[in-house]
PDBQT receptor file of N, H, CA, C and O in Angstrom, charges set to zero:
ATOM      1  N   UNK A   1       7.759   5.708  13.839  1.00  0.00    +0.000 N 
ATOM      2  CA  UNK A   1       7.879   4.728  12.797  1.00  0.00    +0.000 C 
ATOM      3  C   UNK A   1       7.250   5.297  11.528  1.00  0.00    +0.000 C 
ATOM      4  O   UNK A   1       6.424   6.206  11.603  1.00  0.00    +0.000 OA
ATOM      5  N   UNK A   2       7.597   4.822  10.473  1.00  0.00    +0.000 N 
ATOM      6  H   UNK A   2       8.269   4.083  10.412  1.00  0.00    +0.000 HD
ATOM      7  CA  UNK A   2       7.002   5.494   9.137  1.00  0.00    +0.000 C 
ATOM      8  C   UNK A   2       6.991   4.198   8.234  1.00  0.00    +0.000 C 
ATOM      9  O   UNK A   2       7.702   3.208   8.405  1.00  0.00    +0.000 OA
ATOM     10  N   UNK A   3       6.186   4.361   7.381  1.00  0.00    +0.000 N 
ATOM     11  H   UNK A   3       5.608   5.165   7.241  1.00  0.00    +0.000 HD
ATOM     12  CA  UNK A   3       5.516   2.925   6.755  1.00  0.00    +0.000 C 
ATOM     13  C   UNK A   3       5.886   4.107   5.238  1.00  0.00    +0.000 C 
ATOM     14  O   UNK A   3       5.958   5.321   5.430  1.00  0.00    +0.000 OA
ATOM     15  N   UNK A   4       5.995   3.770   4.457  1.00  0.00    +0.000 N 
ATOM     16  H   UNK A   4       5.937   2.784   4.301  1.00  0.00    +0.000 HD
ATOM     17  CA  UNK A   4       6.224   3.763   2.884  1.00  0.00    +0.000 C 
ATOM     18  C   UNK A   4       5.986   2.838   1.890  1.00  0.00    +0.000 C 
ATOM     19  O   UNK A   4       6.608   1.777   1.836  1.00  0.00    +0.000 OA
ATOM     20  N   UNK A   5       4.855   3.262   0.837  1.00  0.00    +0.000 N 
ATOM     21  H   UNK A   5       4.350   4.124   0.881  1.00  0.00    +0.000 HD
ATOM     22  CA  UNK A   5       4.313   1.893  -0.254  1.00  0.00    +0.000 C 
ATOM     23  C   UNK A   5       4.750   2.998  -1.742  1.00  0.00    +0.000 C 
ATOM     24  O   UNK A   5       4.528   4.147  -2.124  1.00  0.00    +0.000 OA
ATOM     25  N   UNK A   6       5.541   1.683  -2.229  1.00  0.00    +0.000 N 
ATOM     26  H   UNK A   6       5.721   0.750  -1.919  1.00  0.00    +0.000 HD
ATOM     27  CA  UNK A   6       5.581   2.304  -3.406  1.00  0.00    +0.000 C 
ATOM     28  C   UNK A   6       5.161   1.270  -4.378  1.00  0.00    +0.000 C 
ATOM     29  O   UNK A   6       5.204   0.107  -3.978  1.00  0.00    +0.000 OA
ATOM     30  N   UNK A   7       4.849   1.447  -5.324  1.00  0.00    +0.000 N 
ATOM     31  H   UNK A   7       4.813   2.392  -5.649  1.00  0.00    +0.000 HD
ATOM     32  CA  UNK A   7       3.971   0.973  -7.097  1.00  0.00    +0.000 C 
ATOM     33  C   UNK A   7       4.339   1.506  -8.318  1.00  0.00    +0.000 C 
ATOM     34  O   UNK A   7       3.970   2.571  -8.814  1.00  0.00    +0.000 OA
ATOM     35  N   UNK A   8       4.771   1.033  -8.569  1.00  0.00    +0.000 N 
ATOM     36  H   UNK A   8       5.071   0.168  -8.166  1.00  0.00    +0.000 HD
ATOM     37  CA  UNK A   8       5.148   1.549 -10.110  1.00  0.00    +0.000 C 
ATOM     38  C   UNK A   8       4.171   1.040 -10.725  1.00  0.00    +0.000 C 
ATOM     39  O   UNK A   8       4.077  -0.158 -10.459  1.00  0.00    +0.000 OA
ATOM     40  N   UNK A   9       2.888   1.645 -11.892  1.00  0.00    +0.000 N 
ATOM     41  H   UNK A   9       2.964   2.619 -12.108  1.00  0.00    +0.000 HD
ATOM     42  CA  UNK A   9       1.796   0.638 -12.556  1.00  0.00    +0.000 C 
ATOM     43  C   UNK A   9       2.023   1.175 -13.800  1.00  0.00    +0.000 C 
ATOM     44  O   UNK A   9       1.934   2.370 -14.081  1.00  0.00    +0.000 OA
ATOM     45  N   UNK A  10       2.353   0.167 -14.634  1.00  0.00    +0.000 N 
ATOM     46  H   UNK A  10       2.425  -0.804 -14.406  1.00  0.00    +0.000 HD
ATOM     47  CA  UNK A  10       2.791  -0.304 -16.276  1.00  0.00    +0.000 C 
ATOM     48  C   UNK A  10       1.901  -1.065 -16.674  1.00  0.00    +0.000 C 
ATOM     49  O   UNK A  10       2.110  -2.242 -16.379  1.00  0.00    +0.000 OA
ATOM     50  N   UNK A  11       0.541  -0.770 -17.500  1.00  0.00    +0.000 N 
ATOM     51  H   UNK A  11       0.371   0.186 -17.740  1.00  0.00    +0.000 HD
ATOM     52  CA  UNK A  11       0.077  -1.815 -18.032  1.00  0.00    +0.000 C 
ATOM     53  C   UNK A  11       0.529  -2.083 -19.735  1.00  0.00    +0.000 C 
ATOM     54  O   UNK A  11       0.690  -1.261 -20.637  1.00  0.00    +0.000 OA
ATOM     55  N   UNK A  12       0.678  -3.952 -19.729  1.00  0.00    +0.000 N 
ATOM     56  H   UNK A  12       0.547  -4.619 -18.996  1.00  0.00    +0.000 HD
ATOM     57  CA  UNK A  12       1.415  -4.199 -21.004  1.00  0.00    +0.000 C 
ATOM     58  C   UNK A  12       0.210  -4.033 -22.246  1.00  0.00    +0.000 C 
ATOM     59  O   UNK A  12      -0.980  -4.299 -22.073  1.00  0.00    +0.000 OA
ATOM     60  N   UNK A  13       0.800  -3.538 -23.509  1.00  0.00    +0.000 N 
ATOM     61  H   UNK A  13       1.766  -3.321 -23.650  1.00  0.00    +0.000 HD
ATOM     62  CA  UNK A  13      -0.166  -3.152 -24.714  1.00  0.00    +0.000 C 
ATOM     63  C   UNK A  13      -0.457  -2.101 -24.422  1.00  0.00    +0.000 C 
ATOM     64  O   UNK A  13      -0.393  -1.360 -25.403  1.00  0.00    +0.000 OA
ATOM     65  N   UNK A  14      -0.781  -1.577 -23.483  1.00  0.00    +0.000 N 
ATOM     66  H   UNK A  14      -0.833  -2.179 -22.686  1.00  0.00    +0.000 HD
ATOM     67  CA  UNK A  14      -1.183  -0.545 -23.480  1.00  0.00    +0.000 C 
ATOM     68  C   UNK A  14      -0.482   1.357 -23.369  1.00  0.00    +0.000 C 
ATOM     69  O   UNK A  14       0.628   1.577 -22.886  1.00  0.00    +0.000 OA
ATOM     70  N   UNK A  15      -1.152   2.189 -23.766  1.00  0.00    +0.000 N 
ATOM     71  H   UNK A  15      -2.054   2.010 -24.158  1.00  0.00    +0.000 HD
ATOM     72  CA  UNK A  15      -0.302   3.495 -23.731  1.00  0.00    +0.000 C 
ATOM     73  C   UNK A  15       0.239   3.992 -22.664  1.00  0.00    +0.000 C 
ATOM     74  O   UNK A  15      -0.732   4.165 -21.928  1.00  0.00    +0.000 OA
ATOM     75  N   UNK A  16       1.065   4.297 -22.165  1.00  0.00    +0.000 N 
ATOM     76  H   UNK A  16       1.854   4.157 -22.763  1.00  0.00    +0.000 HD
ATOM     77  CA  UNK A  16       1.509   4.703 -21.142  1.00  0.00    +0.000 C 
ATOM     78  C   UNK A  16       1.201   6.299 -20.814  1.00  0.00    +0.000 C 
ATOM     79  O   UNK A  16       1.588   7.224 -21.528  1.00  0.00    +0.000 OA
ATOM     80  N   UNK A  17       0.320   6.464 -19.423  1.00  0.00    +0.000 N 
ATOM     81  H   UNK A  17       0.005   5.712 -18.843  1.00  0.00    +0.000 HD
ATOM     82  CA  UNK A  17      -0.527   7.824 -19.107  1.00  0.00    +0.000 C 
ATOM     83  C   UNK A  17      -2.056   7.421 -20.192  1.00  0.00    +0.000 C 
ATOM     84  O   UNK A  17      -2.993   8.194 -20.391  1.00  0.00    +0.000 OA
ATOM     85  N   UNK A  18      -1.938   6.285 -20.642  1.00  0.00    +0.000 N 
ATOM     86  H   UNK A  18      -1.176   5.657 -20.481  1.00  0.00    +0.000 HD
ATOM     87  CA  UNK A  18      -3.498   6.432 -21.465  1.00  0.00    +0.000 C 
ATOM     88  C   UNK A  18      -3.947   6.437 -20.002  1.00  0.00    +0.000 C 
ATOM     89  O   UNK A  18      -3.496   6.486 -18.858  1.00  0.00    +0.000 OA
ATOM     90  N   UNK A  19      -5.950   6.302 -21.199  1.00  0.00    +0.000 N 
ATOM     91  H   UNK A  19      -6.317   6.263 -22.128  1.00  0.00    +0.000 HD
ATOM     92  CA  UNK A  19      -6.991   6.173 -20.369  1.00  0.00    +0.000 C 
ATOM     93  C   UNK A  19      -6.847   5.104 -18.974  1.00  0.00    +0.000 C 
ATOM     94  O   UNK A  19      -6.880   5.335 -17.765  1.00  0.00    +0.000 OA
ATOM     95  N   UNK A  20      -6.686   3.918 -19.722  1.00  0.00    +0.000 N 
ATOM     96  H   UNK A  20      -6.659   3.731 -20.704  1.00  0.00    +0.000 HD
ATOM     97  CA  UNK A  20      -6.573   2.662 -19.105  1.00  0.00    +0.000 C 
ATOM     98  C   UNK A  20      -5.637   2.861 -17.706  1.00  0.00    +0.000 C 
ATOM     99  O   UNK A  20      -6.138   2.474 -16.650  1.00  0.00    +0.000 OA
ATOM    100  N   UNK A  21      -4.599   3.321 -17.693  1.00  0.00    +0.000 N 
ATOM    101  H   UNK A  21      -4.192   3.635 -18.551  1.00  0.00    +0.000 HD
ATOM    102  CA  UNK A  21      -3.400   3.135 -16.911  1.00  0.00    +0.000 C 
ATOM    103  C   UNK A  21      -3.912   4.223 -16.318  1.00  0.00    +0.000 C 
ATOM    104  O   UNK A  21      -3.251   4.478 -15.312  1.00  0.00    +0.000 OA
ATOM    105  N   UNK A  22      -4.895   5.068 -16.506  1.00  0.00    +0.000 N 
ATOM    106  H   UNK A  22      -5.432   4.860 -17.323  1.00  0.00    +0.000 HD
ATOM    107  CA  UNK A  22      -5.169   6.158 -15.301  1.00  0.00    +0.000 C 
ATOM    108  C   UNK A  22      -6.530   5.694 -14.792  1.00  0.00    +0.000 C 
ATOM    109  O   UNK A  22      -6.790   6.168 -13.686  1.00  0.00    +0.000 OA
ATOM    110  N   UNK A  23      -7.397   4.957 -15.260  1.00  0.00    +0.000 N 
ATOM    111  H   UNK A  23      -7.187   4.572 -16.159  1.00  0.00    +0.000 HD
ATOM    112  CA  UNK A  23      -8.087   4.264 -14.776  1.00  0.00    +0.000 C 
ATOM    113  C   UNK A  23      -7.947   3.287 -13.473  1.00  0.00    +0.000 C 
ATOM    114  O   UNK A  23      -8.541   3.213 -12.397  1.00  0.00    +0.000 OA
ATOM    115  N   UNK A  24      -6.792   2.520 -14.138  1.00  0.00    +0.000 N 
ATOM    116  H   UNK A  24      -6.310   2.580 -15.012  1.00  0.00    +0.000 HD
ATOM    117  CA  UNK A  24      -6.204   1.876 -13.098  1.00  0.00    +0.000 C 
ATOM    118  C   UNK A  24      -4.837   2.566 -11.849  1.00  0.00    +0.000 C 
ATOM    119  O   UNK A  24      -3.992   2.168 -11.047  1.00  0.00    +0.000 OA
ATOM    120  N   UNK A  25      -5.244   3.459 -12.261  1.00  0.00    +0.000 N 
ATOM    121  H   UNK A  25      -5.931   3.783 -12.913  1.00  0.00    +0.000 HD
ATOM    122  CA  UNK A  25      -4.167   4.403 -10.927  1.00  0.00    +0.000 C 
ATOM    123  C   UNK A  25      -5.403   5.035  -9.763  1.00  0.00    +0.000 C 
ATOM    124  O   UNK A  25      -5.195   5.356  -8.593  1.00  0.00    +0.000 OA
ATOM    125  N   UNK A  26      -6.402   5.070 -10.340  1.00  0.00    +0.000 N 
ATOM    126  H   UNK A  26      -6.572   4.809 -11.290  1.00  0.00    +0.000 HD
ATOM    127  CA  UNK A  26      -7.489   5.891  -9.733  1.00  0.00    +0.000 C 
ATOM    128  C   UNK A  26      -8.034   4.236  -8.836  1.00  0.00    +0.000 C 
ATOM    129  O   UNK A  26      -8.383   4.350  -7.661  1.00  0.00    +0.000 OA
ATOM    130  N   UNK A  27      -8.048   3.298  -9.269  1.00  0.00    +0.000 N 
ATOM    131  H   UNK A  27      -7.764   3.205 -10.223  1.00  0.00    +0.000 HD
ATOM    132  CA  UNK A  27      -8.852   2.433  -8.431  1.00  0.00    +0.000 C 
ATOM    133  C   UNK A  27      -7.801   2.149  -7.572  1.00  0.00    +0.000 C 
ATOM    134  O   UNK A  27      -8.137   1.633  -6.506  1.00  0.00    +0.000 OA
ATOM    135  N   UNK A  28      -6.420   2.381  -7.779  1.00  0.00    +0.000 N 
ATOM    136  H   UNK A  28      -6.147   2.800  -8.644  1.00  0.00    +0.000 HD
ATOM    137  CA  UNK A  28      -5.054   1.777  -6.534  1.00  0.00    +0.000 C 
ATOM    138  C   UNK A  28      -5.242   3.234  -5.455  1.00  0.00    +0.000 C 
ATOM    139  O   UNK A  28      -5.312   3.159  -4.229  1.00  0.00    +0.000 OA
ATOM    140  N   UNK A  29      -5.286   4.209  -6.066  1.00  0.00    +0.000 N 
ATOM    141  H   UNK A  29      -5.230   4.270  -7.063  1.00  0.00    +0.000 HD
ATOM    142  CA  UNK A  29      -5.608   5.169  -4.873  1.00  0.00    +0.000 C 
ATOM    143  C   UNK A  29      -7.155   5.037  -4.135  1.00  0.00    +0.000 C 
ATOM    144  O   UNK A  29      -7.262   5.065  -2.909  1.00  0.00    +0.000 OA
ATOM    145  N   UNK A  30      -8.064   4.923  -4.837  1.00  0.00    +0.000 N 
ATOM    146  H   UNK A  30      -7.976   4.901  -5.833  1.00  0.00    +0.000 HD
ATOM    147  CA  UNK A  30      -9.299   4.501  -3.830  1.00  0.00    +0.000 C 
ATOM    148  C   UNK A  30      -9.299   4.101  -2.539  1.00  0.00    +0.000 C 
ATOM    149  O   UNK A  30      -8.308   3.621  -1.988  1.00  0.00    +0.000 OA
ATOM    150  N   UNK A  31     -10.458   4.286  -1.966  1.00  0.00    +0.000 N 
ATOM    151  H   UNK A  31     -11.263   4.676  -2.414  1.00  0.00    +0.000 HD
ATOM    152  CA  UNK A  31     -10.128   3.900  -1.007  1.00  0.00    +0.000 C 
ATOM    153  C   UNK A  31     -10.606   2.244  -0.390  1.00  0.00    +0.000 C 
ATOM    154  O   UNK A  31     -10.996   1.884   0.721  1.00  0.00    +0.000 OA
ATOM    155  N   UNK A  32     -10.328   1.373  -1.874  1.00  0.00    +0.000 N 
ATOM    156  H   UNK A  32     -10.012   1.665  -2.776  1.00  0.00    +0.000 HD
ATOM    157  CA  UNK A  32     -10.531  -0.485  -1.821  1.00  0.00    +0.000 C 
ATOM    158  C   UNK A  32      -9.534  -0.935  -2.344  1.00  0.00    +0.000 C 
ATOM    159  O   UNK A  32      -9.217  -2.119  -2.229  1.00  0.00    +0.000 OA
ATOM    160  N   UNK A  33      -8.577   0.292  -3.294  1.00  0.00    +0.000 N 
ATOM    161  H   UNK A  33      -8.835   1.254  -3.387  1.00  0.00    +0.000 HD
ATOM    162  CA  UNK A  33      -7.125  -0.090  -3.933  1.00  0.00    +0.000 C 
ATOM    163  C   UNK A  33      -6.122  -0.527  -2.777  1.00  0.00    +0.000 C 
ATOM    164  O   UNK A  33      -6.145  -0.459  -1.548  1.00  0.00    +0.000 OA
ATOM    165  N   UNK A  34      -5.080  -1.088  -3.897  1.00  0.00    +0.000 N 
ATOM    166  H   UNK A  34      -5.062  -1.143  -4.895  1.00  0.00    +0.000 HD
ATOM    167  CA  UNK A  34      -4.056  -1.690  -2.976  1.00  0.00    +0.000 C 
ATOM    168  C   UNK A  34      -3.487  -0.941  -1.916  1.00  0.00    +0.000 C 
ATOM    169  O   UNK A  34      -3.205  -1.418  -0.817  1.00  0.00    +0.000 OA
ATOM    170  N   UNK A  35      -3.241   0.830  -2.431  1.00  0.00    +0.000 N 
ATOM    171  H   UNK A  35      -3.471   1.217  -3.324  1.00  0.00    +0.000 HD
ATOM    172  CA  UNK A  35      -2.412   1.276  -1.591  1.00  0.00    +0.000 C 
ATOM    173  C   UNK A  35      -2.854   1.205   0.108  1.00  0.00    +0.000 C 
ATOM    174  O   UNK A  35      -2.171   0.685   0.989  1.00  0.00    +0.000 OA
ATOM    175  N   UNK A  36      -4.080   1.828   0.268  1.00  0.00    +0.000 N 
ATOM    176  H   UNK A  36      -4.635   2.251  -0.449  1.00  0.00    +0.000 HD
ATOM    177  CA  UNK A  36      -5.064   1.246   1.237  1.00  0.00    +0.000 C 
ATOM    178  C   UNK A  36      -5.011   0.321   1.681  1.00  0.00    +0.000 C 
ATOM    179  O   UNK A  36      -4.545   0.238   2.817  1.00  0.00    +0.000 OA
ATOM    180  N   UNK A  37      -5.503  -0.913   0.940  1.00  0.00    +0.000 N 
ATOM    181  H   UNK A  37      -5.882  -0.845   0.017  1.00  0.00    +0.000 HD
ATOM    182  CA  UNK A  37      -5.750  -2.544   1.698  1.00  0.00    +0.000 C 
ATOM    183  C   UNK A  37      -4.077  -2.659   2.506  1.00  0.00    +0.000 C 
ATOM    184  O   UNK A  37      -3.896  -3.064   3.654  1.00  0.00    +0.000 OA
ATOM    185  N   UNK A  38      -2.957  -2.167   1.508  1.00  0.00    +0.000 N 
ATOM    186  H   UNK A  38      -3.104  -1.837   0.576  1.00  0.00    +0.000 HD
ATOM    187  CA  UNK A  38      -1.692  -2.439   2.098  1.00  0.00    +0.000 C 
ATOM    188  C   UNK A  38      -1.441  -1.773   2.864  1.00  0.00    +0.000 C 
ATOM    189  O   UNK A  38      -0.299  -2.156   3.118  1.00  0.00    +0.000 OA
ATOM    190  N   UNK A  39      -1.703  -0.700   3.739  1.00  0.00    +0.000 N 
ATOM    191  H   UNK A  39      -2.631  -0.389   3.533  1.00  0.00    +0.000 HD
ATOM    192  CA  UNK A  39      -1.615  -0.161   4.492  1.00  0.00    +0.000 C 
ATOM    193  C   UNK A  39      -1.909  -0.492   5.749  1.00  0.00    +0.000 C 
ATOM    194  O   UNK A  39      -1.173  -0.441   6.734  1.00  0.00    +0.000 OA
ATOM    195  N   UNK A  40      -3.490  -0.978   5.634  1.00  0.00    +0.000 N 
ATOM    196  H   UNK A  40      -4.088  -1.020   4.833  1.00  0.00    +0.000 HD
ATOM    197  CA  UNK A  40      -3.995  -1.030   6.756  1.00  0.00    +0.000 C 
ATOM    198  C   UNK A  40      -3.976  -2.726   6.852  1.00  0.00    +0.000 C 
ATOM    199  O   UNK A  40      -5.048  -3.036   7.371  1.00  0.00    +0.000 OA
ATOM    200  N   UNK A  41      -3.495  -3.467   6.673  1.00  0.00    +0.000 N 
ATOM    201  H   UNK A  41      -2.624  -3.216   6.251  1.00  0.00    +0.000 HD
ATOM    202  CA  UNK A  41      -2.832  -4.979   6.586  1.00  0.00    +0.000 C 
ATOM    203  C   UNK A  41      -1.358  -4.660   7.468  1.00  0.00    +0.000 C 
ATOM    204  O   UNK A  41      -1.007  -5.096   8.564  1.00  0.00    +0.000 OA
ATOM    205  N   UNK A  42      -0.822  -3.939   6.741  1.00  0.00    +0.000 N 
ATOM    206  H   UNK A  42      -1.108  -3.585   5.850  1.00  0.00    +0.000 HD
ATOM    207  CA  UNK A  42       0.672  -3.424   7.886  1.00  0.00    +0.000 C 
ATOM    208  C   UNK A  42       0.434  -3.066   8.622  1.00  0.00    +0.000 C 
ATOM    209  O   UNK A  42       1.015  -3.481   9.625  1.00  0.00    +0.000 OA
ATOM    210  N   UNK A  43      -0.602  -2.002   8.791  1.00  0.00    +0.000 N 
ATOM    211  H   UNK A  43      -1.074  -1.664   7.977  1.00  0.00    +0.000 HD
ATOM    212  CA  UNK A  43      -1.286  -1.372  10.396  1.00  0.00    +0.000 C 
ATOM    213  C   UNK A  43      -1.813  -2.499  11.161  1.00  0.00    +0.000 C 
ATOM    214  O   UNK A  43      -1.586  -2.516  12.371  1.00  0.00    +0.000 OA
ATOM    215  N   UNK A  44      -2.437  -3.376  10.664  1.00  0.00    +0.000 N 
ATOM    216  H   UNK A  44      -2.621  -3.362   9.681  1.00  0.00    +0.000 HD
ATOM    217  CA  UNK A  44      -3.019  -4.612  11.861  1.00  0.00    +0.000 C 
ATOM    218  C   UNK A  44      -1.783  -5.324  12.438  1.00  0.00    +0.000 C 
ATOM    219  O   UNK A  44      -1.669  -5.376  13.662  1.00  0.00    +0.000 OA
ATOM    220  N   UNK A  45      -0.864  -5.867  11.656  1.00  0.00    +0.000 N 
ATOM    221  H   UNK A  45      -0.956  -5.825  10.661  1.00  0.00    +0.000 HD
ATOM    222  CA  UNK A  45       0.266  -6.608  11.352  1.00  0.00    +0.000 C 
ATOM    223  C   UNK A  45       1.394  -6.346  12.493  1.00  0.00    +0.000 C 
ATOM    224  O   UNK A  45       2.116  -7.205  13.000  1.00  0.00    +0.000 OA
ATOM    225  N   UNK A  46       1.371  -4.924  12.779  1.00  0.00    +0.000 N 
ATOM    226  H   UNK A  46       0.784  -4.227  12.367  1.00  0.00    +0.000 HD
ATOM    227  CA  UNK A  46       2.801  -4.348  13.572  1.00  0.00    +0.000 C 
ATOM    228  C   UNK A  46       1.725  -4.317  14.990  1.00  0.00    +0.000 C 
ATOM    229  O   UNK A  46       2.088  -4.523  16.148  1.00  0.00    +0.000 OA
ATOM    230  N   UNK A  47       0.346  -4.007  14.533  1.00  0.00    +0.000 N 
ATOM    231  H   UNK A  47       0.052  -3.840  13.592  1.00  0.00    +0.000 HD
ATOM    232  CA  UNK A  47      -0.533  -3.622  15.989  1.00  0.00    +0.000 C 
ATOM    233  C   UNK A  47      -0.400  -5.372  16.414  1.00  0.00    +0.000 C 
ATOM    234  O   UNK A  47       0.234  -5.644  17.433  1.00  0.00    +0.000 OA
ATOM    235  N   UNK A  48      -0.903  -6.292  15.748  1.00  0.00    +0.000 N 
ATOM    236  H   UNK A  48      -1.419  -6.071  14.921  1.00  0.00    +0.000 HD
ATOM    237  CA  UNK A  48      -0.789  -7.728  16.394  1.00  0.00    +0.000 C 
ATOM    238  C   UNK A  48       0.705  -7.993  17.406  1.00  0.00    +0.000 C 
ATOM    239  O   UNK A  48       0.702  -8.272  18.605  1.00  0.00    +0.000 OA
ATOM    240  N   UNK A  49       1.759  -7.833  16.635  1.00  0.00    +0.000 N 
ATOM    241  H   UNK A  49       1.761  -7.607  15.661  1.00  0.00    +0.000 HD
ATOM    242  CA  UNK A  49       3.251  -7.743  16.575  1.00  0.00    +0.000 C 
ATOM    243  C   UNK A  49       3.670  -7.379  18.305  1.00  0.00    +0.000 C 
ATOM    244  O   UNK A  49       4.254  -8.019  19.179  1.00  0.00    +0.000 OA
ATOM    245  N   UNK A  50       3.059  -6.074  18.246  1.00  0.00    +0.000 N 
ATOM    246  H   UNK A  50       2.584  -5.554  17.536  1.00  0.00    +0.000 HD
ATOM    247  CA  UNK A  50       3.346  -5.189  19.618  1.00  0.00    +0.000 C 
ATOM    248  C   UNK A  50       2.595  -5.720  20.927  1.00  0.00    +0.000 C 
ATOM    249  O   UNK A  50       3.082  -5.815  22.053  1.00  0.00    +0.000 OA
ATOM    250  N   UNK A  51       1.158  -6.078  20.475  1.00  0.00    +0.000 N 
ATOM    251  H   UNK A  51       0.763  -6.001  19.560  1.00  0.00    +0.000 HD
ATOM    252  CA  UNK A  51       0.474  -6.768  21.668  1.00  0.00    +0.000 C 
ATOM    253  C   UNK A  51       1.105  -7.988  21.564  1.00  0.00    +0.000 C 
ATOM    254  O   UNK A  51       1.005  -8.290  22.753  1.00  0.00    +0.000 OA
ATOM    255  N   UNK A  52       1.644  -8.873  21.096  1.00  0.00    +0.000 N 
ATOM    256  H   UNK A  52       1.725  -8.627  20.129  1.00  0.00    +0.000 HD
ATOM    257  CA  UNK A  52       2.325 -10.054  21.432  1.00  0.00    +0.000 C 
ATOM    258  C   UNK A  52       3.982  -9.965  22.293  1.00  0.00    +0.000 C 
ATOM    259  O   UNK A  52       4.697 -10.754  22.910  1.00  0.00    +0.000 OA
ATOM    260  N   UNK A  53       4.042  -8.290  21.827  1.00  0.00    +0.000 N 
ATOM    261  H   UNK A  53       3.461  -7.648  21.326  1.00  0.00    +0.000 HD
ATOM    262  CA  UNK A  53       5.651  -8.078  22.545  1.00  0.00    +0.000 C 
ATOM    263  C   UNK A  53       6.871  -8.570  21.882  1.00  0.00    +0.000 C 
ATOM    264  O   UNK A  53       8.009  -8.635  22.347  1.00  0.00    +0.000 OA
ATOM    265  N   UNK A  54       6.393  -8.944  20.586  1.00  0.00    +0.000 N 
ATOM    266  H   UNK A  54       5.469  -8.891  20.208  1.00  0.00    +0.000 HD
ATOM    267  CA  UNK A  54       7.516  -9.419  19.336  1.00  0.00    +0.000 C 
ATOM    268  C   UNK A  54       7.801  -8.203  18.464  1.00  0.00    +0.000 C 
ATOM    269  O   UNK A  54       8.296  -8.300  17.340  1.00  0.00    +0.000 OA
ATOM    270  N   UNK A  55       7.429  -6.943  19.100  1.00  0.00    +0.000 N 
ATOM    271  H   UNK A  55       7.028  -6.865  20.013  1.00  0.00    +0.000 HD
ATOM    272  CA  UNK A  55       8.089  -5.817  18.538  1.00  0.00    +0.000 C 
ATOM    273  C   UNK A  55       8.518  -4.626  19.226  1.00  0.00    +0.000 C 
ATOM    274  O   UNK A  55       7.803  -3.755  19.723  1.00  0.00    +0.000 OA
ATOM    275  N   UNK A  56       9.773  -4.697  19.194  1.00  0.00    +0.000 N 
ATOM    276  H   UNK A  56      10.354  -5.404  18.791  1.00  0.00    +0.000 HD
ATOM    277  CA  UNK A  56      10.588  -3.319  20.394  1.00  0.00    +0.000 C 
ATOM    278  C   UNK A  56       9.354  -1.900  20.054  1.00  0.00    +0.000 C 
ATOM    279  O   UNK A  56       8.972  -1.682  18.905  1.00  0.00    +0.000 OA
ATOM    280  N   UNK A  57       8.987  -1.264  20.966  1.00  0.00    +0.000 N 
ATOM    281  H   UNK A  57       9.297  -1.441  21.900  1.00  0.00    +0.000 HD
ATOM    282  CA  UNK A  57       8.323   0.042  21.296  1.00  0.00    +0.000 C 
ATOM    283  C   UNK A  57       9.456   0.827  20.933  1.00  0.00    +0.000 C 
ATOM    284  O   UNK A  57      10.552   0.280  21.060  1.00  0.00    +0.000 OA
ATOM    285  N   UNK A  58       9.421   1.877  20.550  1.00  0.00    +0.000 N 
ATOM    286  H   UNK A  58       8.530   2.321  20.447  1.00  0.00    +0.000 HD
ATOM    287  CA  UNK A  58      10.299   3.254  20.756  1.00  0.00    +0.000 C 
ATOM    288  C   UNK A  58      11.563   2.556  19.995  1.00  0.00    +0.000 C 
ATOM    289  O   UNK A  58      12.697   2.524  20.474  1.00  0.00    +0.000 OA
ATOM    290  N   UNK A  59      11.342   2.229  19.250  1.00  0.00    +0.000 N 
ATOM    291  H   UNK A  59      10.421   2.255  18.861  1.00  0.00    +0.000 HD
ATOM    292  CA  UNK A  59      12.971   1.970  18.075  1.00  0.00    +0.000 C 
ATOM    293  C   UNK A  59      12.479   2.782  16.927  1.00  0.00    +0.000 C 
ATOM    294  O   UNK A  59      11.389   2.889  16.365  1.00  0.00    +0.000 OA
ATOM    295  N   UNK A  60      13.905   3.433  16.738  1.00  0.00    +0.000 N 
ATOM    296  H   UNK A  60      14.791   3.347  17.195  1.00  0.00    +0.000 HD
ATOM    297  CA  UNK A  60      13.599   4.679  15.465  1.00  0.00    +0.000 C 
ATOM    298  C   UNK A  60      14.181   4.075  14.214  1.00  0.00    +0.000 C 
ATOM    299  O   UNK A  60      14.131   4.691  13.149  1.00  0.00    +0.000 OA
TER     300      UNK A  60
């Protein structure tokens, strides 16, 4: 199985590649940013899923 997160981050007023918008790219990669929290929210999510048996094993 393969999990994929994608983000596009545009902040409005502001420069695009400024400070700000790399500021805020650096706290989504962290490791308390979204990409993270969303990750491991899907990782609990499919692990709950499977111990309940509401998700086929071995489907590609």
């Amino acid at each position: 199985m393969q999990l994929r997160f994608y983000c596009y981050l545009g902040l409005r007023g502001k420069q695009p590649g400024g400070p700000e918008e790399q500021a805020e790219q650096a706290w989504m990669d962290g490791d308390k940013g979204y990409y993270r929290s969303s990750l491991l929210s899907t990782l609990q999510r499919i692990r709950e899923l499977l111990a309940q048996a509401q998700l086929p094993v071995g489907v590609a």
